[in-house]
C-alpha positions, 0 to 999 in steps of 0.5 A: 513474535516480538522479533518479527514486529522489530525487524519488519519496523525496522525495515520499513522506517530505513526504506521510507527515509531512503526514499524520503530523499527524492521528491516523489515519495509519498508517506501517510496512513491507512484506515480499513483492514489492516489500518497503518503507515503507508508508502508510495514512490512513483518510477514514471509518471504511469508506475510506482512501488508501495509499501504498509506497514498495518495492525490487522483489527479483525485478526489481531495481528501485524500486515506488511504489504508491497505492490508494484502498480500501474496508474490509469489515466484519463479514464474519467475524461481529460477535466479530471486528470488528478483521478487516477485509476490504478492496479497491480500485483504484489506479496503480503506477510501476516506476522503471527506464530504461524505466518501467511504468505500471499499475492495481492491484486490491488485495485484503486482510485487515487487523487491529487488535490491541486496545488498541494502535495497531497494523495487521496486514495481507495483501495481493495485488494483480493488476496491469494494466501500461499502459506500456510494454506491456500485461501482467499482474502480481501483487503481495504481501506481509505488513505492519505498520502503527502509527497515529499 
């Protein structure tokens, strides 16, 4: 297990500061379930890539996430165009002695604040466990993100 935790920190702090180096990399926290470090690095203006690293509270174990997401924009009209709306699909690993695989269908809200770098953002995410039975699961939480 002690293993497991190492090399997925590991993993996760190399990619960060790799992406750290362009300017469209953001990196803050999650609260919710699972609670941790979150990444975001936009592809275009309409997609971006994101990664958490989290403790799972309620099952007592480390969460490790990445979606591919698509953002909406103009859904609340053109005065607000920091509020974006934003889906996706991705994997999620539970790390423990017996570990669970599975998809994410991830659904947000996520808003600039003007004139600064920073990200806040919503999100709940159904999820479809593989591994090492199927089941069904559902994630969430409130965040912040700053862009570098």
């Amino acid at each position: 297990m002690r293993k497991c935790i190492l090399i997925s920190s590991i993993i996760f702090v190399l990619l960060g500061g790799t992406a750290a180096a362009v300017d469209n990399f953001g990196l803050g926290a999650v609260v919710g379930e699972p609670t941790g470090i979150t990444g975001k690095m936009f592809l275009s203006d309409s997609s971006a890539v994101d990664a958490t690293l989290s403790w799972s509270f309620v099952k007592d174990k480390l969460y490790v996430h990445s979606d591919y997401l698509h953002h909406i924009s103009g859904v609340f009209g053109p005065d607000v165009p920091e509020l974006l709306v934003y889906t996706g699909i991705g994997g999620m690993i539970e790390l423990k002695e017996d570990p669970e695989i599975g998809v994410r269908i991830p659904l947000g809200l996520s808003y600039t604040i003007p004139d600064t770098p920073l990200e806040l953002f919503f999100e709940i995410a159904p999820v479809v466990l593989l591994a090492p039975e199927t089941a069904v699961d559902l994630t969430g939480g409130l965040g912040a993100r700053y862009y570098f």
